[in-house]
PyMOL commands that place a pseudoatom at each C-alpha (Angstrom):
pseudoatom trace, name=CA, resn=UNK, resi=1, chain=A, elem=C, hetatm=0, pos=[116.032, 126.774, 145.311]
pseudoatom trace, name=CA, resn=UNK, resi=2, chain=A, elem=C, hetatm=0, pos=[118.210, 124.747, 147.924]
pseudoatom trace, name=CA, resn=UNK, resi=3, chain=A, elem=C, hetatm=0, pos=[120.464, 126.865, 149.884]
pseudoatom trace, name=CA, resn=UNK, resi=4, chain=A, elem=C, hetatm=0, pos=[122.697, 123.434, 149.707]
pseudoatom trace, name=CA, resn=UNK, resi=5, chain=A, elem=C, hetatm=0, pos=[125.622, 123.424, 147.394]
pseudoatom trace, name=CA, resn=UNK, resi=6, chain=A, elem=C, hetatm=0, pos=[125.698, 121.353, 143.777]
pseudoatom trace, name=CA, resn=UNK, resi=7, chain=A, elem=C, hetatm=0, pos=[127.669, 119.080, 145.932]
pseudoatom trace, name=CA, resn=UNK, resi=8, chain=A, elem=C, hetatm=0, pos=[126.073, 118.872, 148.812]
pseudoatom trace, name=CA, resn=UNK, resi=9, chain=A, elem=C, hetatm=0, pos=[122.623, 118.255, 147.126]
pseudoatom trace, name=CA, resn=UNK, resi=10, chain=A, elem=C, hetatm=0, pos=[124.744, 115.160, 145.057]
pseudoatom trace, name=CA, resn=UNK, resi=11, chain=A, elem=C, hetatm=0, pos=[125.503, 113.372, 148.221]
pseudoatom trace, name=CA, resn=UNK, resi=12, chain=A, elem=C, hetatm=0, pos=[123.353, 114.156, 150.889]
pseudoatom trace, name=CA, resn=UNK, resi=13, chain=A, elem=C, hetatm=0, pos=[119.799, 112.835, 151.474]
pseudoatom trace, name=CA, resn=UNK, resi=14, chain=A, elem=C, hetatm=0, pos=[116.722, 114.278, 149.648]
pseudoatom trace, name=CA, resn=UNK, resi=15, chain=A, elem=C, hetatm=0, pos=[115.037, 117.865, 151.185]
pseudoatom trace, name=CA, resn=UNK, resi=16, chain=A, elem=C, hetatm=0, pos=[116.502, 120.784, 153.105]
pseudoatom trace, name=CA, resn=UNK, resi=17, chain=A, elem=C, hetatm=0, pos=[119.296, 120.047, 155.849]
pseudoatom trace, name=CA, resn=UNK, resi=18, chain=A, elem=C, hetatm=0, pos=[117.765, 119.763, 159.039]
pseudoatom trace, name=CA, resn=UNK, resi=19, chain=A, elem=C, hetatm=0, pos=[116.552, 123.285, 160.729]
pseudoatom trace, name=CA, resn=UNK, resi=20, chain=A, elem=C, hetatm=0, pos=[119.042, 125.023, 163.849]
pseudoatom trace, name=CA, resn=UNK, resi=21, chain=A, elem=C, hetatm=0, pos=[115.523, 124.076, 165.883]
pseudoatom trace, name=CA, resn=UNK, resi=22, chain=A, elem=C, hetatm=0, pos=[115.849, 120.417, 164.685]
pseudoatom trace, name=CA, resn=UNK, resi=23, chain=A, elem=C, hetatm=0, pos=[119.405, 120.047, 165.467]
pseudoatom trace, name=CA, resn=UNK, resi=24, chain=A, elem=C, hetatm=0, pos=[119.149, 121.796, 168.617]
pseudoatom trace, name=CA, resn=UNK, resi=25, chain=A, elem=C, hetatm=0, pos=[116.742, 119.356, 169.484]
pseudoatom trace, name=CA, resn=UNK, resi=26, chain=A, elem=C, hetatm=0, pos=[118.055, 115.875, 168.441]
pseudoatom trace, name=CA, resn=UNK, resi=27, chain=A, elem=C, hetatm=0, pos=[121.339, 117.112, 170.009]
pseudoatom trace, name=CA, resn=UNK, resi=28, chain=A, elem=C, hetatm=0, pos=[119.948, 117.553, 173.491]
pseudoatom trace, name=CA, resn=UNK, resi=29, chain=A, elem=C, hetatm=0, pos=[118.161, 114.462, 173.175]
pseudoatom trace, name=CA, resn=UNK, resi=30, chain=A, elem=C, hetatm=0, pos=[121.186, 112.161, 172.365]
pseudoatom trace, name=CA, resn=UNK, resi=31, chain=A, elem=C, hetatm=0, pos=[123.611, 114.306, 175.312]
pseudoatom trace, name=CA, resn=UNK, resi=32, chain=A, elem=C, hetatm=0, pos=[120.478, 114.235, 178.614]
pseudoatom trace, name=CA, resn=UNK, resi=33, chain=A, elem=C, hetatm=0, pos=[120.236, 110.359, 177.573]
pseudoatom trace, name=CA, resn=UNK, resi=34, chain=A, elem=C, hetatm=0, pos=[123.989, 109.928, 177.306]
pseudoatom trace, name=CA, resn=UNK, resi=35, chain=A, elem=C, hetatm=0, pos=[125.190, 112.176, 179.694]
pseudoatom trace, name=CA, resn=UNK, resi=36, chain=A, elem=C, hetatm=0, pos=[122.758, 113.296, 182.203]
pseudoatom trace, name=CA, resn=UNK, resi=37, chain=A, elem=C, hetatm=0, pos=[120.448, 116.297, 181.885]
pseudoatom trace, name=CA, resn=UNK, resi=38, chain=A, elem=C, hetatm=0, pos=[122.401, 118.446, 184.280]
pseudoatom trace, name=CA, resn=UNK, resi=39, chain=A, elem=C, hetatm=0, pos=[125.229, 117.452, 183.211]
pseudoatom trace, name=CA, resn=UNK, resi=40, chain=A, elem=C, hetatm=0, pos=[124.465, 118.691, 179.743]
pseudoatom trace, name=CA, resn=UNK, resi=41, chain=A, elem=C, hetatm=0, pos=[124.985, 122.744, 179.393]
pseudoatom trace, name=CA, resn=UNK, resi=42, chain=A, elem=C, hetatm=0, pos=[123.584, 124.833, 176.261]
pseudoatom trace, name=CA, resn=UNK, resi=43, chain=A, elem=C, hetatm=0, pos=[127.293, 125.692, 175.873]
pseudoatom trace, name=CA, resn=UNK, resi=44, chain=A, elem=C, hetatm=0, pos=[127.877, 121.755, 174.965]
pseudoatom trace, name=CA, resn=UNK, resi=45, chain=A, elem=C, hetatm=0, pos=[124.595, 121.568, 173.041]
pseudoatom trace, name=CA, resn=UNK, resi=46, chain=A, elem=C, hetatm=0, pos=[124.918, 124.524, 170.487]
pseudoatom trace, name=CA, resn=UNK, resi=47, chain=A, elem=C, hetatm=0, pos=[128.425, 123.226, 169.900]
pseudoatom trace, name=CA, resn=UNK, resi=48, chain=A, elem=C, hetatm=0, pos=[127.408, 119.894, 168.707]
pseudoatom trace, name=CA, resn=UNK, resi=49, chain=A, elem=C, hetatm=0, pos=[124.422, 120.740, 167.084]
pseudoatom trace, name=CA, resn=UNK, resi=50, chain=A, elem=C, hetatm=0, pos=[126.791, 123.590, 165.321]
pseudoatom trace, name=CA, resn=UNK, resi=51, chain=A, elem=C, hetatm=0, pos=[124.181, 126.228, 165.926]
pseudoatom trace, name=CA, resn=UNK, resi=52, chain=A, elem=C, hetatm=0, pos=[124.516, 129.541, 167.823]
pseudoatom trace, name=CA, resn=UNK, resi=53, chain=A, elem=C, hetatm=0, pos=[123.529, 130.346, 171.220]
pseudoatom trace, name=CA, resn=UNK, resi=54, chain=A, elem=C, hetatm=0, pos=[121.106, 132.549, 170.515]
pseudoatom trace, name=CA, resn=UNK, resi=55, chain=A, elem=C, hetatm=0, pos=[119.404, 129.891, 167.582]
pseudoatom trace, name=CA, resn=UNK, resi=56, chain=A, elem=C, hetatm=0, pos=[118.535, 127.940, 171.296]
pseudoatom trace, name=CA, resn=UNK, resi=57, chain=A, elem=C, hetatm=0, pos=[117.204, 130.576, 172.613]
pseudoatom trace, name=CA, resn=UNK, resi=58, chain=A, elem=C, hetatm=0, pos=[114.901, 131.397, 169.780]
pseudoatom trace, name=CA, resn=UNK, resi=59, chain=A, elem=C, hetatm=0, pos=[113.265, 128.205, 170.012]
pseudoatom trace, name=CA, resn=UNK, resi=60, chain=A, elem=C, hetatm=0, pos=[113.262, 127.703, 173.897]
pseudoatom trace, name=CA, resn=UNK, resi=61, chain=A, elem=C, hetatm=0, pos=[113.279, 130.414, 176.249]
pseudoatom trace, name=CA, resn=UNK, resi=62, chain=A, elem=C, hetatm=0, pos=[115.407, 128.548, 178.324]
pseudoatom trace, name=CA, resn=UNK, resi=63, chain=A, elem=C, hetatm=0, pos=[117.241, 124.934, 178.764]
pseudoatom trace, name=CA, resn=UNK, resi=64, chain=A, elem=C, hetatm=0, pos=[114.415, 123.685, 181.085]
pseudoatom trace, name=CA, resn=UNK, resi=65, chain=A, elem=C, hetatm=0, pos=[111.875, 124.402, 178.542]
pseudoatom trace, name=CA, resn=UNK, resi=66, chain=A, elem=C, hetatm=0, pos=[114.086, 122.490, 176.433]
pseudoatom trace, name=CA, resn=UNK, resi=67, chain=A, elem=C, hetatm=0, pos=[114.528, 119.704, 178.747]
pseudoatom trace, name=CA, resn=UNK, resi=68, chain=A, elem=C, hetatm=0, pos=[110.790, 119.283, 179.207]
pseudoatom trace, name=CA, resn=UNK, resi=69, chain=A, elem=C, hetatm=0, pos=[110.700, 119.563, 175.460]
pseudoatom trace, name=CA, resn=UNK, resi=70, chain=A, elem=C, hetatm=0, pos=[112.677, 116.503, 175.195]
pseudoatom trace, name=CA, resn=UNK, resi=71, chain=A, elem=C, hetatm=0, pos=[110.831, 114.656, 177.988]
pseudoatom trace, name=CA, resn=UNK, resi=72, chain=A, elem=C, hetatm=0, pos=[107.559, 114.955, 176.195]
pseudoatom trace, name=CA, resn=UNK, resi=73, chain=A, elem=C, hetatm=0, pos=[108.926, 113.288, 173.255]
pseudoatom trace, name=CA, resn=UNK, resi=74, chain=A, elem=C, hetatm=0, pos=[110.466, 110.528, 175.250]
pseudoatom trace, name=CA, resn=UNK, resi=75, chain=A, elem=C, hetatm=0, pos=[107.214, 110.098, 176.676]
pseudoatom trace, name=CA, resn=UNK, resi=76, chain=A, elem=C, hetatm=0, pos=[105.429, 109.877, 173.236]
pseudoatom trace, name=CA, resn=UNK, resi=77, chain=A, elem=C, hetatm=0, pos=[108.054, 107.009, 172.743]
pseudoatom trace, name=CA, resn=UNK, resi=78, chain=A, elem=C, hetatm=0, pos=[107.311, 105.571, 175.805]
pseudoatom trace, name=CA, resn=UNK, resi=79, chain=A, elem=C, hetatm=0, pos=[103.441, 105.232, 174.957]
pseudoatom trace, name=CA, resn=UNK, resi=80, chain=A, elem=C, hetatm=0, pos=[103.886, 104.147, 171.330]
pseudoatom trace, name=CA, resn=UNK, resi=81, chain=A, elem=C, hetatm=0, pos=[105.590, 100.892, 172.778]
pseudoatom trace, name=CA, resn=UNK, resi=82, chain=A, elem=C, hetatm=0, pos=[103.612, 100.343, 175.283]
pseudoatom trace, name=CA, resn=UNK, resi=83, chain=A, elem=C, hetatm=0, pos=[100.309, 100.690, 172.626]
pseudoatom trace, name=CA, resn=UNK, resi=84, chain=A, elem=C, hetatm=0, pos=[102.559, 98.123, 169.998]
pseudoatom trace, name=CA, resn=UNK, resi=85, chain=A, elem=C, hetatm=0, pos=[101.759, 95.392, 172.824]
pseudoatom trace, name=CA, resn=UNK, resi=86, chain=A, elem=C, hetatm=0, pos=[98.396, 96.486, 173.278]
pseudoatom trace, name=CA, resn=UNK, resi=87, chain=A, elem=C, hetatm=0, pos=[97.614, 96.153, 169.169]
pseudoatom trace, name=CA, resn=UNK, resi=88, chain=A, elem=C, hetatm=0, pos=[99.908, 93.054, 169.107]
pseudoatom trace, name=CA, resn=UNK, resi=89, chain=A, elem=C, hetatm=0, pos=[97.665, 91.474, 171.616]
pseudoatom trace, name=CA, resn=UNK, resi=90, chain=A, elem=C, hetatm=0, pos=[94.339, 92.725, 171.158]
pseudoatom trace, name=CA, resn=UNK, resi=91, chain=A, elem=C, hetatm=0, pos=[91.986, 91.864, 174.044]
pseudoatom trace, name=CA, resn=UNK, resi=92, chain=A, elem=C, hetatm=0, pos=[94.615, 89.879, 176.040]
pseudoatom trace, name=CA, resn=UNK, resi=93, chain=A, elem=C, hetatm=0, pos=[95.955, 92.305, 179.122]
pseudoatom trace, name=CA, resn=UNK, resi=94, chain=A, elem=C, hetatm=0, pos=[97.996, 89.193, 180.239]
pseudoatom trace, name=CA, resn=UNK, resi=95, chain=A, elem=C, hetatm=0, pos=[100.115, 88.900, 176.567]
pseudoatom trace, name=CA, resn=UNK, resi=96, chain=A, elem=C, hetatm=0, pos=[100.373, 92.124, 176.183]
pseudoatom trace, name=CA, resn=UNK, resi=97, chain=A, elem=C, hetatm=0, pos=[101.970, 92.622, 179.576]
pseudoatom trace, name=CA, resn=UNK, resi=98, chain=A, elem=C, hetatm=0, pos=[104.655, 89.602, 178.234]
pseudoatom trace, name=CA, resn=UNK, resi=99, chain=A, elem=C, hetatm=0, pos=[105.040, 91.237, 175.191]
pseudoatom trace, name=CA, resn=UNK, resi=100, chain=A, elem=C, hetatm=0, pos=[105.879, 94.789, 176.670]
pseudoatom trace, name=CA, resn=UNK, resi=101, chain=A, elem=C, hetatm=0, pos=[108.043, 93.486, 179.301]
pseudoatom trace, name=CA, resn=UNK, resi=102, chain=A, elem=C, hetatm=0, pos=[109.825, 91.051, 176.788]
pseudoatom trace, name=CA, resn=UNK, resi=103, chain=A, elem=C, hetatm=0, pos=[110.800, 93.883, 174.605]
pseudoatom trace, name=CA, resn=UNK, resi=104, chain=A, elem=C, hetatm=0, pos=[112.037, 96.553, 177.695]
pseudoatom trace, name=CA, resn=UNK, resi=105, chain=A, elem=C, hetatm=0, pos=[114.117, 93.041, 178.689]
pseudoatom trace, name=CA, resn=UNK, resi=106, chain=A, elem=C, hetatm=0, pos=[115.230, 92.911, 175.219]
pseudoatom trace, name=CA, resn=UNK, resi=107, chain=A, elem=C, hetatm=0, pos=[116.318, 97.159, 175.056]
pseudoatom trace, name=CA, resn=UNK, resi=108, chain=A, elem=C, hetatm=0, pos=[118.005, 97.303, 178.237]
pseudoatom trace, name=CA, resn=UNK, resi=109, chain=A, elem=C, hetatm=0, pos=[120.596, 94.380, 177.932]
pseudoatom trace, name=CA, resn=UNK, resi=110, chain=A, elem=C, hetatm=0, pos=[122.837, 97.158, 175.986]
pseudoatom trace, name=CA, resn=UNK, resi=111, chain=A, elem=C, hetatm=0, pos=[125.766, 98.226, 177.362]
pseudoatom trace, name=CA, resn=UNK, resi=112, chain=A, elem=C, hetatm=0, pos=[124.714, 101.641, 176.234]
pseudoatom trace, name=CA, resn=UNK, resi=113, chain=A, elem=C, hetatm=0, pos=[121.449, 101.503, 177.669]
pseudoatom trace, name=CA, resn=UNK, resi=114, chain=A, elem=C, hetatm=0, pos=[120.845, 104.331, 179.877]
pseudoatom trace, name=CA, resn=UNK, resi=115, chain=A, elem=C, hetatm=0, pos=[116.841, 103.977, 181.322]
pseudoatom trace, name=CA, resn=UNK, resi=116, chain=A, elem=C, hetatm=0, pos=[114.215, 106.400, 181.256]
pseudoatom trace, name=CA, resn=UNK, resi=117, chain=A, elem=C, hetatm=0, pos=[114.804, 109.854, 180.378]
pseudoatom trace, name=CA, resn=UNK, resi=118, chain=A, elem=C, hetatm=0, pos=[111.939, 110.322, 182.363]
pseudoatom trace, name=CA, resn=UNK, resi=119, chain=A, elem=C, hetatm=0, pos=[112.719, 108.435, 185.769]
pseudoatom trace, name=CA, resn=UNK, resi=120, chain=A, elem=C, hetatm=0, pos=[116.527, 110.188, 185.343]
pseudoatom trace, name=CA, resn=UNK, resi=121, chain=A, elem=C, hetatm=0, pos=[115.103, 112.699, 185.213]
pseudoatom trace, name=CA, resn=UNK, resi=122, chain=A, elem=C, hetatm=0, pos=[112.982, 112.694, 188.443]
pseudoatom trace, name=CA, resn=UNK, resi=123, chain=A, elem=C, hetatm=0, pos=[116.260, 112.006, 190.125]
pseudoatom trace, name=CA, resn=UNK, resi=124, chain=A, elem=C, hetatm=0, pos=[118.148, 114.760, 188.925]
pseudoatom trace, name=CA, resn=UNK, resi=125, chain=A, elem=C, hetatm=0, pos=[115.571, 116.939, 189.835]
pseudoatom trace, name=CA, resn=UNK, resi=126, chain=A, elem=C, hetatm=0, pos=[114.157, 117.652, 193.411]
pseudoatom trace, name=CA, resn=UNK, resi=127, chain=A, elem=C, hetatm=0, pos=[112.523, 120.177, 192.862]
pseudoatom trace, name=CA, resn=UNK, resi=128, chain=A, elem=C, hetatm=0, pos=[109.139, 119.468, 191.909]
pseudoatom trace, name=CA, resn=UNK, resi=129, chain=A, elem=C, hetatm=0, pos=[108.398, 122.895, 190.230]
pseudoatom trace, name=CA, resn=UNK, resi=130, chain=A, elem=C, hetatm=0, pos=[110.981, 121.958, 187.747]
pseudoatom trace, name=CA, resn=UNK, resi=131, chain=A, elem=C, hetatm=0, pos=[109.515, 121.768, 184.252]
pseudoatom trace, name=CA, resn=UNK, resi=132, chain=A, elem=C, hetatm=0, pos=[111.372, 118.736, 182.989]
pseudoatom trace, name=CA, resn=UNK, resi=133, chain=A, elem=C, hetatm=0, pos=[110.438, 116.706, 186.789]
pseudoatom trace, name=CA, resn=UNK, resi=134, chain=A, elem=C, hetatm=0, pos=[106.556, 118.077, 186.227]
pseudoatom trace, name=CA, resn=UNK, resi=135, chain=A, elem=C, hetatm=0, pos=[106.190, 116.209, 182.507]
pseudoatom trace, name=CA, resn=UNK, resi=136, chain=A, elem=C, hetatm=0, pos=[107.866, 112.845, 184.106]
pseudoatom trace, name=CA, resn=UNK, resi=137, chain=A, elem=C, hetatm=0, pos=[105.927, 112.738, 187.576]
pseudoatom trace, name=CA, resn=UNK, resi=138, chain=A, elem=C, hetatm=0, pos=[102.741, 113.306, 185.359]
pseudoatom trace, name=CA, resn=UNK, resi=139, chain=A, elem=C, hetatm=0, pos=[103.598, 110.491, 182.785]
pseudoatom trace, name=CA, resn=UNK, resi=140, chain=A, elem=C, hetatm=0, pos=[104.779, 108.285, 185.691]
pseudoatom trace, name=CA, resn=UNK, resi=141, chain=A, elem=C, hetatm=0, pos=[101.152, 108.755, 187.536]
pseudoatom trace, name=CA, resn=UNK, resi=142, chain=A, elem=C, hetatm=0, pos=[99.347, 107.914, 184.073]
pseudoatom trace, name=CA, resn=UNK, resi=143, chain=A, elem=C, hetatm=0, pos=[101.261, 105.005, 183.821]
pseudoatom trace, name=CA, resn=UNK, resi=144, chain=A, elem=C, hetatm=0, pos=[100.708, 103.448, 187.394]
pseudoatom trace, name=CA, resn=UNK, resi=145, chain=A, elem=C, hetatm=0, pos=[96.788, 104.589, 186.304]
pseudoatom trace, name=CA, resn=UNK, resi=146, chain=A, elem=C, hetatm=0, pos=[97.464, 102.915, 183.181]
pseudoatom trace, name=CA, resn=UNK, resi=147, chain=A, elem=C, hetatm=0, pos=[99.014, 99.765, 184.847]
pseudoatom trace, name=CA, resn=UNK, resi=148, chain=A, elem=C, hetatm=0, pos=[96.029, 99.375, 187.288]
pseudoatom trace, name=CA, resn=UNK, resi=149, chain=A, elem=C, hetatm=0, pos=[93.513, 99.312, 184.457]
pseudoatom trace, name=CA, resn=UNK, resi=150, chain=A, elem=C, hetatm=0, pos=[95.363, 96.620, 182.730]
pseudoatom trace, name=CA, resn=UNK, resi=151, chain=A, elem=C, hetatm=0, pos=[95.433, 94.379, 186.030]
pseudoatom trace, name=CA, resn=UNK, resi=152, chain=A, elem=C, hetatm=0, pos=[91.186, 94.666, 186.259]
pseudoatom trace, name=CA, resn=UNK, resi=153, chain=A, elem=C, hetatm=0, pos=[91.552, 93.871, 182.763]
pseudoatom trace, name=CA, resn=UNK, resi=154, chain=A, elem=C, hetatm=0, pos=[92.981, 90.868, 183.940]
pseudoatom trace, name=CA, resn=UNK, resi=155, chain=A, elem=C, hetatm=0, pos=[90.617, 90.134, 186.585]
pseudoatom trace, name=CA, resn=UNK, resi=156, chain=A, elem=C, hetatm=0, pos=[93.166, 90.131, 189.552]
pseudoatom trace, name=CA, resn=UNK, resi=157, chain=A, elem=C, hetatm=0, pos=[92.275, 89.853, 192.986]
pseudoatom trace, name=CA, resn=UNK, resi=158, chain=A, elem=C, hetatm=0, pos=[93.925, 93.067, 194.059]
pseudoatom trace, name=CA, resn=UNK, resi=159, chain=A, elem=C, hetatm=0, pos=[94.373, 95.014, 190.940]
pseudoatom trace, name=CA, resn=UNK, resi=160, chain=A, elem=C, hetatm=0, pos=[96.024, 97.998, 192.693]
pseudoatom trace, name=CA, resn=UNK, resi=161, chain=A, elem=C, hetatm=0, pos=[98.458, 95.943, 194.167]
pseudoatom trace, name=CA, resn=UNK, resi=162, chain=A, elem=C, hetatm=0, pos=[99.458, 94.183, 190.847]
pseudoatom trace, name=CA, resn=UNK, resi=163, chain=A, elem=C, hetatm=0, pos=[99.813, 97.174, 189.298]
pseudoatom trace, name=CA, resn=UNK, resi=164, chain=A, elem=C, hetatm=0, pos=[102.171, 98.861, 191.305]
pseudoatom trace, name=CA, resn=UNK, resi=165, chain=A, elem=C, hetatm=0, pos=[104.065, 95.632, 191.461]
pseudoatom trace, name=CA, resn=UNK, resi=166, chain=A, elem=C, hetatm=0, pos=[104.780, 96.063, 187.518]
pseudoatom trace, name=CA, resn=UNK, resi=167, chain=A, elem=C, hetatm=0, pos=[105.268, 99.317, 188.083]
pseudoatom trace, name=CA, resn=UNK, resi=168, chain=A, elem=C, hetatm=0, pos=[108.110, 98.446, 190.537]
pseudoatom trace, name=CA, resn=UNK, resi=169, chain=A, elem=C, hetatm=0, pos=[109.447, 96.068, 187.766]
pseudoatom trace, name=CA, resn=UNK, resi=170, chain=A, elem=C, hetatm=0, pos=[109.521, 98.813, 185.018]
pseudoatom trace, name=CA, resn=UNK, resi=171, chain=A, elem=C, hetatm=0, pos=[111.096, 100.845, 187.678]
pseudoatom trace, name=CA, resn=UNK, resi=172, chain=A, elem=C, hetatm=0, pos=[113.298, 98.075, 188.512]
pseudoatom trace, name=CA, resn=UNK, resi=173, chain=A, elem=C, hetatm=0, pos=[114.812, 97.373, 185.001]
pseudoatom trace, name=CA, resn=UNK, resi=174, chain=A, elem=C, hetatm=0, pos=[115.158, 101.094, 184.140]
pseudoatom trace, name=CA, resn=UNK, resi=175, chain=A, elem=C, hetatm=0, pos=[117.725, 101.715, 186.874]
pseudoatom trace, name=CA, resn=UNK, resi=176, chain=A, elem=C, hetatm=0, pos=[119.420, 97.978, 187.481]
pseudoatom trace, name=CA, resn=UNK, resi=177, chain=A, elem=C, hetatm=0, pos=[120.107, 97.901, 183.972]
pseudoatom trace, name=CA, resn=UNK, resi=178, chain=A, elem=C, hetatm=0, pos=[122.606, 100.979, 184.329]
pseudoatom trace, name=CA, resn=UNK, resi=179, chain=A, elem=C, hetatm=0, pos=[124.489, 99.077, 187.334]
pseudoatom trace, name=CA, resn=UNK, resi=180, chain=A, elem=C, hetatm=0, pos=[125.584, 95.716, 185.168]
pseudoatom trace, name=CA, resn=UNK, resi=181, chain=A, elem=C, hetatm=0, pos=[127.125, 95.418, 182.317]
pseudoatom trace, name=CA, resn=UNK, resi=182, chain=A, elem=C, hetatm=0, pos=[127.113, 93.113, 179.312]
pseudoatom trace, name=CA, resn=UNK, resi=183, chain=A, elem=C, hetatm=0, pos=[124.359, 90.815, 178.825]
pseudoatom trace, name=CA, resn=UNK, resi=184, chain=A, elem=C, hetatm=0, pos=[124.078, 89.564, 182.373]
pseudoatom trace, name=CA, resn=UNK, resi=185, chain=A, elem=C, hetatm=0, pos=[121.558, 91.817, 183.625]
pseudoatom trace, name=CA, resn=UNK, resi=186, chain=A, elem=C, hetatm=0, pos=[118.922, 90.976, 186.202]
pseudoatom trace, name=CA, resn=UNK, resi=187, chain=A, elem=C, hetatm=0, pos=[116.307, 92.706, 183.858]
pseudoatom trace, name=CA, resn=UNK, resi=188, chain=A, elem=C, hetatm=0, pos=[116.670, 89.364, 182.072]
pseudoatom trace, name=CA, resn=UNK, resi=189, chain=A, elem=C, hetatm=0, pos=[114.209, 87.402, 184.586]
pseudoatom trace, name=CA, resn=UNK, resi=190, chain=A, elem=C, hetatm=0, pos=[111.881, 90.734, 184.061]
pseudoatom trace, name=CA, resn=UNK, resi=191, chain=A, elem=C, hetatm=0, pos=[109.364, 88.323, 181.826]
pseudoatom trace, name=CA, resn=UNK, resi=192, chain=A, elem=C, hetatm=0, pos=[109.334, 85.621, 184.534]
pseudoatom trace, name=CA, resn=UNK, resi=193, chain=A, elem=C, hetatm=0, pos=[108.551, 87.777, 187.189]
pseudoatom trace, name=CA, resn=UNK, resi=194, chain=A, elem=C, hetatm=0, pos=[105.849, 89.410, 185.347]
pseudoatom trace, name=CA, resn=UNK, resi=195, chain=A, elem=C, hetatm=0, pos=[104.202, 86.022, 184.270]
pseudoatom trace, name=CA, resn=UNK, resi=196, chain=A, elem=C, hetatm=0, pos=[104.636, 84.952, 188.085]
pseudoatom trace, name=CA, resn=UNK, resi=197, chain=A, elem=C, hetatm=0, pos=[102.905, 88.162, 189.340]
pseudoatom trace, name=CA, resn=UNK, resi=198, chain=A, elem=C, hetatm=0, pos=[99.874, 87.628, 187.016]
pseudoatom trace, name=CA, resn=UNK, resi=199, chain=A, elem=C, hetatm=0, pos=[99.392, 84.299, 187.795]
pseudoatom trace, name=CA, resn=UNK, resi=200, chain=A, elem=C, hetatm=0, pos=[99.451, 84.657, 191.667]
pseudoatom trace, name=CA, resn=UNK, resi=201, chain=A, elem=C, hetatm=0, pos=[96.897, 87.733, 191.432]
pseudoatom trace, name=CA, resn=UNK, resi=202, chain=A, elem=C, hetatm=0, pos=[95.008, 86.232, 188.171]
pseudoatom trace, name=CA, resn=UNK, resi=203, chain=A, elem=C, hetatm=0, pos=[94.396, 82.874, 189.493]
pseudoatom trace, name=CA, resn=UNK, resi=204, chain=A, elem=C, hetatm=0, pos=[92.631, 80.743, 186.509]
for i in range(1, 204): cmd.bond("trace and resi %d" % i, "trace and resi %d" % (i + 1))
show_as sticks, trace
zoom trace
């Protein structure tokens, strides 16, 4: 039986309301992104998510294990767009390169576009012991290994060098994008740039 009232179960979605854990969760996620990670205390985040602090502290032992909670998530995003290129393009590095880039140009000309969680969060956190900074510098490296194997897919002269270089342009449009506003952005000539870069190390 629903522990949701007649009414409730008349005009809210179908299934159970969404678990304290669940709440807790998409709460923290939509404040670090908004706000800033340390910014964010579990004060703010069990008031929103209308939970009590010790519902938090059942699920994580503490914020950071939150925090990297929520980083490993992002990073699932992260990889699932990155692999829609790849299965849009199948066997063509080059187009799927284009097509990933067009799409980050595409998400970042919003004024409420905030980056990657995961590069924030590198910044916010020196300390390299930190949970949350341990899940992004590991994603970051399997990108740039990631981003090296797609240049020898390509055949470039140098792929190391042309895959840091898109590295430096993911990079690039994840922080410039939170200095401009409106839809003026320099992430806007990302796709050039990228197409440029391929064909100076991919020569035909």
């Amino acid at each position: 039986m629903s522990k949701r009232t007649p009414e409730e179960v008349l005009s809210g979605p179908y299934g159970p309301a969404p678990r304290a854990a669940e709440r807790i969760f998409e709460t923290a996620r939509e404040l670090f992104y908004r706000e800033g990670i340390r910014a964010v205390g579990v004060d703010e985040i069990v008031t929103r998510a209308g939970v009590t602090k010790p519902s938090l502290y059942r699920s994580y032992k503490s914020k950071d294990d939150l925090v990297a909670a929520v980083l490993r998530e992002v990073e699932t995003g992260f990889w699932d767009r990155f692999e829609a290129a790849e299965i849009l393009h199948p066997g063509d590095p080059k187009a799927q390169m284009l097509a990933y880039f067009g799409g980050l140009a595409e998400r970042s000309v919003g004024d409420d576009y905030r980056g990657c969680n995961l590069s924030n969060a590198v910044v916010e956190y020196p300390d390299r012991q930190h949970a949350g900074r341990q899940v992004a510098q590991v994603h970051k490296q399997q990108l740039r290994e990631r981003l090296h194997a797609k240049a020898a897919e390509m055949g470039a002269s140098d792929p190391k060098a042309l895959g840091d270089a898109l590295m430096l342009l993911i990079e690039g449009v994840f922080t410039s994008s939170q200095m401009f506003e409106g839809d003026d952005k320099p992430a806007k000539a990302v796709v050039g740039a990228v197409a440029a870069l391929i064909a100076a190390y991919c020569p035909a």
